[in-house]
DSSP file (Angstrom, degrees, kcal/mol; ACC not computed):
  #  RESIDUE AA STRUCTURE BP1 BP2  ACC     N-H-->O    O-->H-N    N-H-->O    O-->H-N    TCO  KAPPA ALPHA  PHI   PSI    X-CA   Y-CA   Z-CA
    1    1 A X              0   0    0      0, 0.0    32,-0.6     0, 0.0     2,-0.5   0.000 360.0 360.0 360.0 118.9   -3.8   12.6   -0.7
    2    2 A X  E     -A   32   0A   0     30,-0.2     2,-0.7    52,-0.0    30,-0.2  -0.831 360.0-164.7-113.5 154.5   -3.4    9.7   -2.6
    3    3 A X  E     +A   31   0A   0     28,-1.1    28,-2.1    -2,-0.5     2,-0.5  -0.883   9.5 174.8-119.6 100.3   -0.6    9.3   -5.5
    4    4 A X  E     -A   30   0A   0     -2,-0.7     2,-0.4    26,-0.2    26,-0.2  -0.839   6.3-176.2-114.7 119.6   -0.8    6.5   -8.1
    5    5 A X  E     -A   29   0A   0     24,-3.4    24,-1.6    -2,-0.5     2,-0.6  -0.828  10.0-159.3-101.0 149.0    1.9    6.7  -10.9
    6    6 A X  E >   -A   28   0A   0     -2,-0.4     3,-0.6    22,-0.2     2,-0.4  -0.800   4.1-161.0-139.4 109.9    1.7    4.1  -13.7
    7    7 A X  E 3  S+A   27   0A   0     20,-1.8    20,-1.2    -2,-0.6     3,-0.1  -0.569  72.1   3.0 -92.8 140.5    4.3    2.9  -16.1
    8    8 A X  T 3  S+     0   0    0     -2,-0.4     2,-0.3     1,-0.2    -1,-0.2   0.842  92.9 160.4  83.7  24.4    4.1    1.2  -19.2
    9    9 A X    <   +     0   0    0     -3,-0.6     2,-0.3    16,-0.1    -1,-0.2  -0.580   9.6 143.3-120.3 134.8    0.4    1.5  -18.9
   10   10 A X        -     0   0    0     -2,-0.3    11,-1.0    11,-0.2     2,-0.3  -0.988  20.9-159.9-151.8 178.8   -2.3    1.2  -21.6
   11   11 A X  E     -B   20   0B   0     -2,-0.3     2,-0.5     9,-0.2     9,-0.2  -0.977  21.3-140.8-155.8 154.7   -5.8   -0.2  -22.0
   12   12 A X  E     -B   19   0B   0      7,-1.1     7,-2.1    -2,-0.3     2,-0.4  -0.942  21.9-178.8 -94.1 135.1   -8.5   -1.4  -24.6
   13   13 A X  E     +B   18   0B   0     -2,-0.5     2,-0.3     5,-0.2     5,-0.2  -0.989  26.4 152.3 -94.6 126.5  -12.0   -0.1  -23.2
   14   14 A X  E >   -B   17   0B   0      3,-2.5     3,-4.9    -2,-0.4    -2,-0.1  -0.929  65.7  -2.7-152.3 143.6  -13.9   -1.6  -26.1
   15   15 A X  T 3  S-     0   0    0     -2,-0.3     3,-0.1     1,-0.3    -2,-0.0   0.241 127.6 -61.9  89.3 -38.0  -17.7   -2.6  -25.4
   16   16 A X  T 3  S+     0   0    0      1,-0.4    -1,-0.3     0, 0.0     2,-0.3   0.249 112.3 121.9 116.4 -10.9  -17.5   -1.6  -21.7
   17   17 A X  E <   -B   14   0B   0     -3,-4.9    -3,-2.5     1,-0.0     2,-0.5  -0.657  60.5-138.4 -92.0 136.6  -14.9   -4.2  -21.2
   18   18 A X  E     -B   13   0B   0     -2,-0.3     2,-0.3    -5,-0.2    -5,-0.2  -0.795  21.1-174.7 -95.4 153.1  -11.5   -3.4  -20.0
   19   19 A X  E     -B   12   0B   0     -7,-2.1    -7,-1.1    -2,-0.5     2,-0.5  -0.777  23.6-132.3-120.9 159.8   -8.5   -5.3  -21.9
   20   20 A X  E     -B   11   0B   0     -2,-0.3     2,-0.4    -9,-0.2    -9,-0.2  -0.862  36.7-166.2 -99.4 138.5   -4.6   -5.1  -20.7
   21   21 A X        +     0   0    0    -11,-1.0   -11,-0.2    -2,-0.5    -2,-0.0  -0.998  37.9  18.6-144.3 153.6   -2.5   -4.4  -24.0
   22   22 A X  S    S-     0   0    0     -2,-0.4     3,-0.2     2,-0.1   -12,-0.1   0.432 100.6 -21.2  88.7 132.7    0.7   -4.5  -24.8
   23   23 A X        -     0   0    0      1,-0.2     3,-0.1     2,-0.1    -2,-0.1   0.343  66.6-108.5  -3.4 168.6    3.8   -6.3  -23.1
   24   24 A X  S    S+     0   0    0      1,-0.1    -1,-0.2    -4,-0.0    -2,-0.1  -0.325  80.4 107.3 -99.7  42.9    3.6   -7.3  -19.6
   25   25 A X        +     0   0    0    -17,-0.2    -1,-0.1    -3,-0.2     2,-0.1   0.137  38.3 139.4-120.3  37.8    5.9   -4.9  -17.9
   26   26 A X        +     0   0    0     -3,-0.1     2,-0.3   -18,-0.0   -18,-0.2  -0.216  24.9 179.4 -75.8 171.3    4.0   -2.9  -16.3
   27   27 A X  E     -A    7   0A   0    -20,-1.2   -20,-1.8    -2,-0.1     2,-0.4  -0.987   6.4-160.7-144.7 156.9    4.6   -1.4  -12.8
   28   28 A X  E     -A    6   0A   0     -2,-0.3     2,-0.4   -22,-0.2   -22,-0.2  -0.940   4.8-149.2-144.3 180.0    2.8    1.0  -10.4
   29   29 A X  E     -A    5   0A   0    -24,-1.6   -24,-3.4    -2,-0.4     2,-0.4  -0.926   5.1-162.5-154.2 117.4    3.4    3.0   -7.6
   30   30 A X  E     +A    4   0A   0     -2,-0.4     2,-0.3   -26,-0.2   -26,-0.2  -0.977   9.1 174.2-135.5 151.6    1.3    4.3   -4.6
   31   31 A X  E     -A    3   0A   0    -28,-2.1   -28,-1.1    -2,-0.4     2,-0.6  -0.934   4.7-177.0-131.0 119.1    1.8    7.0   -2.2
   32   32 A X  E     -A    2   0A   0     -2,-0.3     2,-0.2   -30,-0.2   -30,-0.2  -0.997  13.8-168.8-127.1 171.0   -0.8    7.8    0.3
   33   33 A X        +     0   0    0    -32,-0.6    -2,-0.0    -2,-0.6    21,-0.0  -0.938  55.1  17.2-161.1 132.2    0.0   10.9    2.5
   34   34 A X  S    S-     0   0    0     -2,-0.2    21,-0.8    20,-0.1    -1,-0.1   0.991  79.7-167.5  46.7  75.4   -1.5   12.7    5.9
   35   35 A X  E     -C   54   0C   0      1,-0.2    19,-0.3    19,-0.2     3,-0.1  -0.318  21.2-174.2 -69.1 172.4   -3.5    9.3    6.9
   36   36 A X  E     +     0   0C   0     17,-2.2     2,-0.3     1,-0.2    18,-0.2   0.438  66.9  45.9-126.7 -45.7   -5.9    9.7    9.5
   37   37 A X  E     +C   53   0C   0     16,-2.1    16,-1.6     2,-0.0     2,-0.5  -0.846  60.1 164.7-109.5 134.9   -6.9    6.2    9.9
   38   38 A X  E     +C   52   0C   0     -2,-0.3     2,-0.2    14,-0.3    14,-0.2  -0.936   4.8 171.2-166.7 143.1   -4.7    2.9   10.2
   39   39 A X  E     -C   51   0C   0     12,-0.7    12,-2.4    -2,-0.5     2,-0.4  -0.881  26.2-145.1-144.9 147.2   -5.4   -0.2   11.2
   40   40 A X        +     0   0    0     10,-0.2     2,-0.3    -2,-0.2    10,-0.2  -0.851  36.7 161.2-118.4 163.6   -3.7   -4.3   11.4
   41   41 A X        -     0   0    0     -2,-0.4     8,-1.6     8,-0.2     2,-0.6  -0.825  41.8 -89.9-174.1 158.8   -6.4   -6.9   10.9
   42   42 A X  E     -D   48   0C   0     -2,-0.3     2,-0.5     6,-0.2     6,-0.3  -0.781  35.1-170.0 -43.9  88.6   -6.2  -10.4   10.0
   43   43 A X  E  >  -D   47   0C   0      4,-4.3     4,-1.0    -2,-0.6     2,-0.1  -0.883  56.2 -36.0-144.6 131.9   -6.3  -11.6    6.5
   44   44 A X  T  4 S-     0   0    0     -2,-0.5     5,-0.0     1,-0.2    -2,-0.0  -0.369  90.2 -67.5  80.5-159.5   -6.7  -15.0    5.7
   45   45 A X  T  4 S+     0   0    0     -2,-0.1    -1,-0.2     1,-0.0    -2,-0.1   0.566 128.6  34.5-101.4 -15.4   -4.9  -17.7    7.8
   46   46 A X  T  4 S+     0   0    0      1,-0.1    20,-0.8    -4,-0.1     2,-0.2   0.758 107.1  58.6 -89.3 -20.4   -1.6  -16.8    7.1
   47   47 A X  E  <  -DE  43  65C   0     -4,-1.0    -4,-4.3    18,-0.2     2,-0.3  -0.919  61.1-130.8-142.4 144.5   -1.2  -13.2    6.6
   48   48 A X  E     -DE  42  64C   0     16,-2.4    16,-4.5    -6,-0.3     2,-0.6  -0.840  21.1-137.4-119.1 165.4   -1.7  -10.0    8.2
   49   49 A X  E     - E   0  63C   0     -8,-1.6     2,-1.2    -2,-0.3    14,-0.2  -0.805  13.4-160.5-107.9 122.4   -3.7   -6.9    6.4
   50   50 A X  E     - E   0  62C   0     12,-1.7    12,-1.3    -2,-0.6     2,-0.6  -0.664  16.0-168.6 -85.8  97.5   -2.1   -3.3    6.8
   51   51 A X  E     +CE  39  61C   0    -12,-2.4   -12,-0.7    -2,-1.2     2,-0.6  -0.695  16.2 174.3-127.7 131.8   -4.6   -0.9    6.2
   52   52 A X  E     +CE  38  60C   0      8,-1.9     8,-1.1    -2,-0.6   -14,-0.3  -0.852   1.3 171.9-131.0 110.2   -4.4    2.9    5.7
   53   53 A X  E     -CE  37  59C   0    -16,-1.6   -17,-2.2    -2,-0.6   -16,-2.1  -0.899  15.6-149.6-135.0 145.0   -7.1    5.6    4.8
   54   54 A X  E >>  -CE  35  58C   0      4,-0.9     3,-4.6   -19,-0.3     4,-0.8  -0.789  46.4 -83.0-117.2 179.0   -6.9    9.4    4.6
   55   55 A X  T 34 S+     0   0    0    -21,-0.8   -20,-0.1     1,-0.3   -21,-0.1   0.515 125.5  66.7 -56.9  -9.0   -9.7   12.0    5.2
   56   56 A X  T 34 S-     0   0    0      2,-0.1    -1,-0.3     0, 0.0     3,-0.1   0.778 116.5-112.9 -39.6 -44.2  -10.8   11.5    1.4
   57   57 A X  T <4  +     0   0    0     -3,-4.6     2,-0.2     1,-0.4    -2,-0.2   0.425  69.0 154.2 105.7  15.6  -11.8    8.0    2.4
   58   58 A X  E  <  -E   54   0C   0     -4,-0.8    -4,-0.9     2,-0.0    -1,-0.4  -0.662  26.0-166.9 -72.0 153.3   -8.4    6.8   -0.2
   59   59 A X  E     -E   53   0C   0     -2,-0.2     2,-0.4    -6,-0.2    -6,-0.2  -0.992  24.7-167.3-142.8 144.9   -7.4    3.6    1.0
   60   60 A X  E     -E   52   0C   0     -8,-1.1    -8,-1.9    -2,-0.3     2,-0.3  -0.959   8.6-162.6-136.6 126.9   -4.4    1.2    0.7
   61   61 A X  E     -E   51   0C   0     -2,-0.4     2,-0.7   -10,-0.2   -10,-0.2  -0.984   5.8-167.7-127.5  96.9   -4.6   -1.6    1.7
   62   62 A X  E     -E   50   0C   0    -12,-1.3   -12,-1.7    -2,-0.3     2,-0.4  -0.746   6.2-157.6 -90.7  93.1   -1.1   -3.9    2.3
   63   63 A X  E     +E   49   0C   0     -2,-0.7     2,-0.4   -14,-0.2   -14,-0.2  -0.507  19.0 162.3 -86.6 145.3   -0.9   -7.5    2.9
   64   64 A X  E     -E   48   0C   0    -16,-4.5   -16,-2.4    -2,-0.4   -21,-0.1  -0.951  40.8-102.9-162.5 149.6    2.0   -9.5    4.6
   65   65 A X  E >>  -E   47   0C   0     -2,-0.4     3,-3.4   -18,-0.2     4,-2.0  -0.427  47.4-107.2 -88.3 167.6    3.3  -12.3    6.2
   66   66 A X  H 3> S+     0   0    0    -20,-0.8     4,-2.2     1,-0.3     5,-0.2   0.781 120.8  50.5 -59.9 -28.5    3.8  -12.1   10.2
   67   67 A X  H 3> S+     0   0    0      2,-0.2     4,-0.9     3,-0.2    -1,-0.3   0.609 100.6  57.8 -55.6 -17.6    7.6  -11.8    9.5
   68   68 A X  H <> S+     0   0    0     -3,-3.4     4,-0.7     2,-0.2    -2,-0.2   0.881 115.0  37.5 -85.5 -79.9    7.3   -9.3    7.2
   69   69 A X  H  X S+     0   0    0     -4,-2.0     4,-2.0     1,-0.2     3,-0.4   0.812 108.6  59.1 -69.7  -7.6    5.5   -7.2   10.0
   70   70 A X  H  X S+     0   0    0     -4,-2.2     4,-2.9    -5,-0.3     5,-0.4   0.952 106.9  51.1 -68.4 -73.0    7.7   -8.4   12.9
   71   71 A X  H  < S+     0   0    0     -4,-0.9    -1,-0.2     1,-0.2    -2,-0.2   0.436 113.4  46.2 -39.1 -12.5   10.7   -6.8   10.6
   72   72 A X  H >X S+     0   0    0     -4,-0.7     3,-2.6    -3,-0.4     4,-2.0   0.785 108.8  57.0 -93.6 -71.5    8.4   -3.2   10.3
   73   73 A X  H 3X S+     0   0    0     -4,-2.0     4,-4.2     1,-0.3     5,-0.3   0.901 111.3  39.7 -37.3 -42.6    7.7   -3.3   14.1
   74   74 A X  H 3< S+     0   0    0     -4,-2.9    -1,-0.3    -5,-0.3     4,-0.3   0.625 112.6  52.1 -90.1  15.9   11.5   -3.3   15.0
   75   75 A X  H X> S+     0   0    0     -3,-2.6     3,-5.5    -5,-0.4     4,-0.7   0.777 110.1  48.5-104.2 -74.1   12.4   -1.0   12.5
   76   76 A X  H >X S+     0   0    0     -4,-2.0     4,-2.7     1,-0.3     3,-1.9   0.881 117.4  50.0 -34.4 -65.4    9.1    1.6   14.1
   77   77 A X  H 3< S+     0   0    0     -4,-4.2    -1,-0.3     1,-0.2    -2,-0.1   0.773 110.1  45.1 -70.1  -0.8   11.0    0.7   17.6
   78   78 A X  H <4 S+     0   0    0     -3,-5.5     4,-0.3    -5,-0.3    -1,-0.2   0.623 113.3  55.7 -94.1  -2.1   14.6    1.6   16.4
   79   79 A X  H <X S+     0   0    0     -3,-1.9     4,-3.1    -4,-0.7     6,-0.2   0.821 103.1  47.9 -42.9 -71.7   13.0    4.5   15.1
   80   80 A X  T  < S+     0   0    0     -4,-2.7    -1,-0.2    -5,-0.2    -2,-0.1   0.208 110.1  55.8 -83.3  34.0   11.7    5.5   18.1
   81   81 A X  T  4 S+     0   0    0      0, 0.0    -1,-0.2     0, 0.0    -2,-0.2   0.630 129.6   6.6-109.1 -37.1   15.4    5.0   20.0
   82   82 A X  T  4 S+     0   0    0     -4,-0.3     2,-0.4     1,-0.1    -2,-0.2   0.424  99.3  88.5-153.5  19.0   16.9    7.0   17.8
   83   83 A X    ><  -     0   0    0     -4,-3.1     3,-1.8     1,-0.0     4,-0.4  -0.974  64.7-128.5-109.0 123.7   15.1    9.4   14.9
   84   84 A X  T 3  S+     0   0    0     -2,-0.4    -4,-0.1     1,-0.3    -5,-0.0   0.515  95.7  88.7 -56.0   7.4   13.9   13.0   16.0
   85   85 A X  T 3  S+     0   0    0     -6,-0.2    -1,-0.3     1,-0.2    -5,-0.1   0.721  85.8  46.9 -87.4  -5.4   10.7   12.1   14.5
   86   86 A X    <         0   0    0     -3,-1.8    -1,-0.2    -7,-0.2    -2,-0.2   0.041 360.0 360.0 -97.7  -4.3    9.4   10.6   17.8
   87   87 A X              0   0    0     -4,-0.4    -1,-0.1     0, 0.0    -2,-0.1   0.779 360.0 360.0 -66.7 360.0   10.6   13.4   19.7
């Protein structure tokens, strides 16, 4: 199930075209939930791609540098030392 909230949000459709209006402060927020599929890939030279699909075929797709995921990784293996979600 995926969950997109959007603040501050509007749009022109005029024509067929879409336009941004209004200040620039928008923000958004996505939640996906009971993946099935996830995956690490490559992307670019610099950066690695997280990506994450449930049985809908919704997909998020996270990119980050290798420090970024080294700092994920040890968090998943202090996780599994010591949260009852790995039991």
């Amino acid at each position: 199930m995926l969950s997109l909230t959007l603040e501050e949000f509007m749009i022109e459709l005029n024509d067929g075209s879409i336009k941004n209006v209004g200040p620039a402060n928008k923000s958004a927020t996505v939640k996906l939930f009971e993946v099935e599929d996830a995956e690490a890939r490559e992307f670019g030279d610099k950066r690695v791609k997280l990506v994450f699909e449930d049985a809908d075929g919704s997909e998020v797709q996270v990119s980050l540098f290798p420090e970024d995921v080294r700092k994920i990784a040890d968090d998943i293996e202090t996780l599994e030392a010591e949260s009852p979600a790995f039991d």
